[in-house]
VOKEBA-671263 format. One record per residue (C-alpha): x, y, z; residue number from 1; residue in three letters. Coordinates in pm, whole numbers, plus 32768, in hexadecimal, padded with zeros to 4 digits. Each point is the difference from the previous one (the first is absolute). Layout:
# residues N
MILO X Y Z NUM ALA
...
# end
This chain:
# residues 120
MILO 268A A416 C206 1 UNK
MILO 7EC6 7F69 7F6E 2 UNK
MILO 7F9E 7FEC 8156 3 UNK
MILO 7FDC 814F 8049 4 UNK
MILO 7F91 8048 7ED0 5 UNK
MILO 7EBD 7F3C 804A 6 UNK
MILO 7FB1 80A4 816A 7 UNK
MILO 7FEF 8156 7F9E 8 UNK
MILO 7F27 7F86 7EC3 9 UNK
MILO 7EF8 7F81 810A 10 UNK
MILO 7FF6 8110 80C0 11 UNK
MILO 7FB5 80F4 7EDA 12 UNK
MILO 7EFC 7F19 7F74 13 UNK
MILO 7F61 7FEF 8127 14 UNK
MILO 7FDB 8163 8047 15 UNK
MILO 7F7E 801B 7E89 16 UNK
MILO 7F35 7F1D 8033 17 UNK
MILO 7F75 80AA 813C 18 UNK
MILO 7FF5 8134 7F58 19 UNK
MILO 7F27 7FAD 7EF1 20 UNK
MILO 7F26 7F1A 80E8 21 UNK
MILO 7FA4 812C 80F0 22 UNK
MILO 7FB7 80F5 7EBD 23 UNK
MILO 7F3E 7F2C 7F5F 24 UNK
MILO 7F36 7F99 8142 25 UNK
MILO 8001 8183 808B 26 UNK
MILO 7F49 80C2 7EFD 27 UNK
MILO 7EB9 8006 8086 28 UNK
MILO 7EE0 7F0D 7EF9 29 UNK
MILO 7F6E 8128 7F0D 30 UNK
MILO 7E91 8068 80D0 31 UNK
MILO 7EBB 7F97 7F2A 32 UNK
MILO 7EE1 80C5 8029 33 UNK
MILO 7EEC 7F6F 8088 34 UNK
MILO 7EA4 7FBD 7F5B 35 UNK
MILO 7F0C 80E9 8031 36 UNK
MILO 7EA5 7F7C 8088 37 UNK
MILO 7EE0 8004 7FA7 38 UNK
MILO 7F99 8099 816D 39 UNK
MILO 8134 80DF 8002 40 UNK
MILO 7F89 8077 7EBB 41 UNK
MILO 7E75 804D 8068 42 UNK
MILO 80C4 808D 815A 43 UNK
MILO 80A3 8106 7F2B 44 UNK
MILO 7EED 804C 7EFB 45 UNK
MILO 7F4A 8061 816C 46 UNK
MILO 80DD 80C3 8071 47 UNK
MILO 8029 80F3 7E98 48 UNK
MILO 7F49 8131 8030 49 UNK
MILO 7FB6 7FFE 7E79 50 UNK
MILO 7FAF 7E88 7FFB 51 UNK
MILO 7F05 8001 8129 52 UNK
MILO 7F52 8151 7F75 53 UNK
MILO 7FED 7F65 7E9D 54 UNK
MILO 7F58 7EB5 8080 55 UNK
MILO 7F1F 80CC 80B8 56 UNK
MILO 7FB1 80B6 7EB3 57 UNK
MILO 7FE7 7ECD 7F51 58 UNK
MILO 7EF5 7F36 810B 59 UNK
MILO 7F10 812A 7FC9 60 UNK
MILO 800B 7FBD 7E97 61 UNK
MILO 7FEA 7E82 802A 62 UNK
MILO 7FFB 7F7C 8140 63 UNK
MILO 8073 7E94 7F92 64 UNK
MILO 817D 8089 7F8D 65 UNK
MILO 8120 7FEE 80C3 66 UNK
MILO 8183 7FF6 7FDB 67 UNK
MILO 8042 7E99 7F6F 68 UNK
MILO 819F 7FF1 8002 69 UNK
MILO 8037 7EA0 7F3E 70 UNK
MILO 8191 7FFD 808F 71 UNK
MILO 80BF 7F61 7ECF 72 UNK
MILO 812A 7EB9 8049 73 UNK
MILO 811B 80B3 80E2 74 UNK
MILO 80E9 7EF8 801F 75 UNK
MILO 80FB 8109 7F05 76 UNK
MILO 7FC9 80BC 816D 77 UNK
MILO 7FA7 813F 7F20 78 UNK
MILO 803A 815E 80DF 79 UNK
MILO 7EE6 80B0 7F0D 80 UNK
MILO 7E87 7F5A 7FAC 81 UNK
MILO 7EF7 811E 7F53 82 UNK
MILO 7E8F 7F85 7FAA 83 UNK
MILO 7F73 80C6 7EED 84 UNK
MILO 7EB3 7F97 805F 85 UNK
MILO 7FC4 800C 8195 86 UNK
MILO 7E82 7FFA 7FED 87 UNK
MILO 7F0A 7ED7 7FC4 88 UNK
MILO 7E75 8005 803B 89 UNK
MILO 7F62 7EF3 8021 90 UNK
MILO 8133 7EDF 7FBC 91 UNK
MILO 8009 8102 7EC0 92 UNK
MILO 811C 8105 7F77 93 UNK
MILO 7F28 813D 8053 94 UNK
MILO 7F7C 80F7 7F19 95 UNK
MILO 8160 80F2 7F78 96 UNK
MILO 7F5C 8131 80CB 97 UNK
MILO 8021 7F3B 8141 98 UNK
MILO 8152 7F52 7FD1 99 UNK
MILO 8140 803D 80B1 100 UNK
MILO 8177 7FCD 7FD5 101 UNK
MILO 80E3 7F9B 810D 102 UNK
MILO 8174 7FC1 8025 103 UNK
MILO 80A8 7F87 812A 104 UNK
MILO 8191 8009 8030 105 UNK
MILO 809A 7F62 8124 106 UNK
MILO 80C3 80F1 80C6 107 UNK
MILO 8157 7F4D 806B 108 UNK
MILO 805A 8117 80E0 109 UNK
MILO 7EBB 7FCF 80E5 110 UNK
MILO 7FFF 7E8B 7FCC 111 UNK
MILO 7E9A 8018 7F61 112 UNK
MILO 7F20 804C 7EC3 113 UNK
MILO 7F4F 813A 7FBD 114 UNK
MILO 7F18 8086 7EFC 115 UNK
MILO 80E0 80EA 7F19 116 UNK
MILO 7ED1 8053 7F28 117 UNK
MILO 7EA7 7FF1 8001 118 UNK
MILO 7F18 80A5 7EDC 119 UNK
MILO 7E8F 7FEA 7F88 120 UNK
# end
């Protein structure tokens, strides 16, 4: 009797075993957003109406300022980065009149970031 006993035990732990192999193994690895770049970053501040008329604004006040995005560490893979100052003349924070404030989000849904504000 003990015999039997011990091959249906090995079937059922097998298949238990199985079972918790494949669900462990088939949940797909949680997706990490991926760092934003410094050219993805001047890409999008491009292509902002309100971030390519304000730089055009600012140049005529001081031609040596432009958008100056210092991206912080993003190895926490953040899916939000804002910049409370944008602008810098001259290696410089600009003059308060001619700063800007930026913040990018990275849209999972599209598979890229975008600019979700952008104020001067």
């Amino acid at each position: 009797m003990s015999g039997a006993t011990i091959s249906r035990v090995k079937p059922i732990s097998l298949l238990s075993g199985l079972l918790c192999f494949t669900v462990g193994c088939g949940t797909p690895p949680k997706s990490e957003t991926p760092a934003l770049t410094p050219q993805a970053a001047a890409a999008l501040m491009q292509l902002n109406p309100k971030a390519k008329v304000w730089l055009e604004h600012v140049r005529k006040q001081n031609p040596a300022c432009d958008y100056k995005l210092d991206l912080p560490d993003q190895s926490s893979h953040p899916v939000t980065i804002d910049f409370d100052h944008a602008v810098s003349c001259s290696n410089r924070p600009s003059p308060r009149e001619l700063d800007a404030t930026v913040s990018f989000a990275y849209d999972k849904a599209a598979g890229h970031w975008v600019i979700t504000r952008f104020a001067s």
